[in-house]
N, C-alpha and C positions, 0 to 999 in steps of 0.2 A: 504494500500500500504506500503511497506518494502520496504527500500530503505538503501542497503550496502555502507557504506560510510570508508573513512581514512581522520581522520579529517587533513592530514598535505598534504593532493594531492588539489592542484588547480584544475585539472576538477571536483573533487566532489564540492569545495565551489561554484563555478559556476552552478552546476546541485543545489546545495540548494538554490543557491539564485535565480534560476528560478522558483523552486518550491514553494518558500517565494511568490517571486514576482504576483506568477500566482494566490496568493494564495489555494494552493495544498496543504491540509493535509498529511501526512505520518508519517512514523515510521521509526525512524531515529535507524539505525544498525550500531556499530561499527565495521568493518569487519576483523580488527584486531585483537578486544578483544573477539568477538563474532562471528567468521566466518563461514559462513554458511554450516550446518551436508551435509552429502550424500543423505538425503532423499528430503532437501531442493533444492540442485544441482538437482537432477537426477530431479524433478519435474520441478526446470526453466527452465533443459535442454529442458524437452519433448513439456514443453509447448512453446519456443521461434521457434522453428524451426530453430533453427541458428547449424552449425556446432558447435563440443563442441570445438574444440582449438580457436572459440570468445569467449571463456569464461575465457581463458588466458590470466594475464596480462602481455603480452612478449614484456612491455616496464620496465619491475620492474627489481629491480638487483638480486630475489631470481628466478624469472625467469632463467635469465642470468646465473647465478651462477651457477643454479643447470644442465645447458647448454640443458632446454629442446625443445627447437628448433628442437636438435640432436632426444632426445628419446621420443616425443610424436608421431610419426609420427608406432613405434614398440610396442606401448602400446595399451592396450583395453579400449575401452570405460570407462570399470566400473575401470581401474586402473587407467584412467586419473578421472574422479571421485573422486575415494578414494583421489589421489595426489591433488585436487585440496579442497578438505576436512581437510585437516591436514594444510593448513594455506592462510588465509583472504589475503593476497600477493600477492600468488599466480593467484587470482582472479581480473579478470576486472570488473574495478569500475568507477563507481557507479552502483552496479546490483542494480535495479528495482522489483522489483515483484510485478505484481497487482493477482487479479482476471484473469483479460483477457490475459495480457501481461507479456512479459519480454523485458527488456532493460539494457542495456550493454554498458559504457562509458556514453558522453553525448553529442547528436548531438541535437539541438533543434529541425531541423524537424520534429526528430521519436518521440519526446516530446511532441511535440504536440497533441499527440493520448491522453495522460492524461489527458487535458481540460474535 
């Protein structure tokens, strides 16, 4: 399990320290210094079934900044993609990836599937 983290976001220190807790091995991903290729996206896309703008963090300020609220809605899949490949930020976190699943933020319910 891969698990995208920013070590200075309070949801991620919560989603690790449920994972500690549970004790849950994983593979802890800086998603800053190391944020996830397009081949990695386009695979948790396919595999989460979730809409790809949950895979936006459109509570970050490079979000905001870059105002894509506005221009994700005129872009293509594979160019929101690309855009969310060119920086770990851009991405909502803590992404997950197992085998089976993908996870996105950290709500303990859907957590529970981990166990």
């Amino acid at each position: 399990m891969k698990v995208y983290c920013y070590s200075r976001c309070s949801t991620c220190k919560k989603a690790l320290k449920w994972l500690d807790d549970n004790k849950i091995s994983y593979d802890l991903i800086d998603i800053k210094e190391n944020n996830p290729d397009i081949k990695t996206l386009k695979e948790a896309y396919a595999k989460s079934g979730k809409e790809l703008k949950k895979f936006f963090n459109t509570s970050g300020q490079l979000y905001r900044s870059m105002e894509l609220s506005k221009k994700l809605k005129d872009m293509s899949e594979e160019e929101q993609l690309k855009l969310l490949a060119t920086d770990g930020m851009l991405v909502k976190r803590p992404l997950v990836i197992t085998e089976d699943a993908v996870l996105l933020g950290f709500k303990e319910e859907e957590w529970q599937s981990l166990k």
